[in-house]
KOLGU-848416 format. One record per residue (C-alpha): y, z, x; residue in three letters. Coordinates in steps of 0.001 Angstrom, whole numbers, plus 500000, padded with zeros to 6 digits. Each point is the difference from the previous one (the first is absolute). Layout:
// residues N
YZXALA/...
***
This chain:
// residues 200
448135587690660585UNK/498033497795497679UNK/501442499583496480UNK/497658501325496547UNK/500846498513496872UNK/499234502976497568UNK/499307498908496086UNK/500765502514497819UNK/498697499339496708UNK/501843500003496828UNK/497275502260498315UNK/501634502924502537UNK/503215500273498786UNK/498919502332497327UNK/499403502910502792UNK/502969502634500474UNK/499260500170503806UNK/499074496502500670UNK/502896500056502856UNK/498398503115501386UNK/496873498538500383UNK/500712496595501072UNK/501965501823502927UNK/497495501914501080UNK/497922497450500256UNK/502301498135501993UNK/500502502734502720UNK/496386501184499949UNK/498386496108500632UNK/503599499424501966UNK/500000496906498055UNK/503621499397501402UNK/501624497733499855UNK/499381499281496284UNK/501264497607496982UNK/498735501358497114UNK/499475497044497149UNK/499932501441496302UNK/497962498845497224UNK/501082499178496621UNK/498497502244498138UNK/501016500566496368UNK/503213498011500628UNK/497880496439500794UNK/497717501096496884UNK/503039499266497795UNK/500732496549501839UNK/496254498921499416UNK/500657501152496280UNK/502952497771500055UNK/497809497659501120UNK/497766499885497567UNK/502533499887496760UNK/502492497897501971UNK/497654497272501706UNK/502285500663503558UNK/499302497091502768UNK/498310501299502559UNK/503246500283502286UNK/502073501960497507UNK/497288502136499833UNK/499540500593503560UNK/503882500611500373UNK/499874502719497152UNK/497133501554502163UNK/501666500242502708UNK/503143501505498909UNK/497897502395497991UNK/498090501135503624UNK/503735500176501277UNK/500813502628497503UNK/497382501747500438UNK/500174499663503741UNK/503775501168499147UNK/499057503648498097UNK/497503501062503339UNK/503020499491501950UNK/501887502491497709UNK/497798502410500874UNK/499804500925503376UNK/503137499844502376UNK/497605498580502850UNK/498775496484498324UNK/502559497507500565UNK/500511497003498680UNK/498878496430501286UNK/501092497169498306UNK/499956497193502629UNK/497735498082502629UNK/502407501240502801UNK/499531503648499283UNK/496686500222499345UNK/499861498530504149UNK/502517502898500813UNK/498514503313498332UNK/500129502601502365UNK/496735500969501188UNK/499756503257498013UNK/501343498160496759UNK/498698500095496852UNK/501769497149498091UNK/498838498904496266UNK/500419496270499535UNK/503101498919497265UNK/497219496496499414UNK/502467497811498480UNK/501801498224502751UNK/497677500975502659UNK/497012498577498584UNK/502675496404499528UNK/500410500327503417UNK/496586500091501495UNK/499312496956497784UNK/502070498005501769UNK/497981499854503032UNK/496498500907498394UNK/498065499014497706UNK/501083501071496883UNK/498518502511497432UNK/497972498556497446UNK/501634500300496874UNK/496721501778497643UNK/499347503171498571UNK/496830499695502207UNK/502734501099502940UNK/501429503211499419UNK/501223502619502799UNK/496715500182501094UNK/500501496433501431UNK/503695500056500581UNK/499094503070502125UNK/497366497907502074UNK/501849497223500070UNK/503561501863501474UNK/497209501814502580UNK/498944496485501321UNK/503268498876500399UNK/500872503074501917UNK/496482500622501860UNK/499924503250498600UNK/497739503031499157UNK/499009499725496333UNK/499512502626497831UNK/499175500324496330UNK/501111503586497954UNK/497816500142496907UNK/499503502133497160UNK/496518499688500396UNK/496888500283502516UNK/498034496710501079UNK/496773500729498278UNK/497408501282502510UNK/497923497137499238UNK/501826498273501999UNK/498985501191503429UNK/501829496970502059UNK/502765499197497489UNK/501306496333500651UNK/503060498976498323UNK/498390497370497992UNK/497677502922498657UNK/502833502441498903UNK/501598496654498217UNK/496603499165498039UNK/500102504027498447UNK/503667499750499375UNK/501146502160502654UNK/502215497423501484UNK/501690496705498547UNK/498060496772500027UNK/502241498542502491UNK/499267502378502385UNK/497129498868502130UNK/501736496926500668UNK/503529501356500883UNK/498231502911502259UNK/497307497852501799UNK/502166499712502875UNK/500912503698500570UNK/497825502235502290UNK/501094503100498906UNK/499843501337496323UNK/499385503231498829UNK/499454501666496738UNK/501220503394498960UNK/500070502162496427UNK/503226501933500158UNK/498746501922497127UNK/498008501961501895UNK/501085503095501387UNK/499230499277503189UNK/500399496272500361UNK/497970498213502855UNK/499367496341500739UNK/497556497475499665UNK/499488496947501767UNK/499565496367498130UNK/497817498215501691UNK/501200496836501645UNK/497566496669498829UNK/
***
């Protein structure tokens, strides 16, 4: 079965039963099997305020964001006995086919740019992009959870559209043009369901 990428955003971590829903997403969409790439959240906020006092190069401050998706990625684990670990290229091609793995970023990510090209180091390219990008490398099923619905005035949401109102990272539209298959979803809701991005 065909890999999904799942983006969890940062803003999520404040629910009690984010676990709860995420997995019942999973089963219900059988979105198996599934790597499930965490946003920063609060924890990358207080790298870009380091940042801003501390004048970081652009590659200490990409470093700093990644370990800070790691720890979040690190406490969903915690949580739930069924999310495993992935921390290398080399798993992530071996999950199970009913797996639900959350991606440890730090060497992973190292080791897909070794034979890709690599991230761009910006705070225009946040999981949002890291999430596209890891779903190109791996032809995979992409899929955005949000706190938040695309607004309805966006009747054939494109990716470049949900970057220009903020609902995605700048980056985005570039690292996604090449996928064929990204989705939107606001886990906040009750009863979650998804939403296609349209493909330009």
């Amino acid at each position: 079965m065909a890999l999904t990428i799942i983006k969890c955003g940062g803003s999520l971590l404040d629910l009690s039963d984010l676990v709860q829903r995420l997995l019942a997403l999973v089963d219900r969409e059988s979105l198996q099997p599934a790597v499930v790439v965490v946003g920063g959240g609060a924890a990358v906020d207080l790298v870009r305020n380091w940042d801003q006092k501390h004048c970081l190069s652009a590659e200490e401050s990409h470093e700093l964001a990644i370990h800070a998706m790691a720890l979040n990625a690190r406490m969903l684990i915690s949580l739930h006995s069924r999310l495993c670990a992935v921390t290398s290229v080399d798993q992530v091609a071996g999950l199970p086919s009913q797996a639900v793995a959350v991606l440890i970023p730090d060497v992973a990510i190292q080791q897909l740019e070794i034979g890709n090209a690599p991230l761009p180091r910006s705070w225009h390219v946040t999981s949002d992009s890291i999430a596209a990008w890891l779903a190109t490398i791996y032809d995979a099923r992409l899929l955005l959870l949000k706190s938040a619905d695309m607004p309805e005035s966006l009747i054939s949401p494109r990716a470049v559209d949900l970057a220009a109102v903020g609902l995605v990272d700048p980056g985005f539209p570039q690292l996604a043009s090449e996928l064929t298959n990204i989705e939107w979803c606001n886990l906040r809701c009750q009863r979650a369901s998804i939403r296609r991005i349209e493909i330009p």
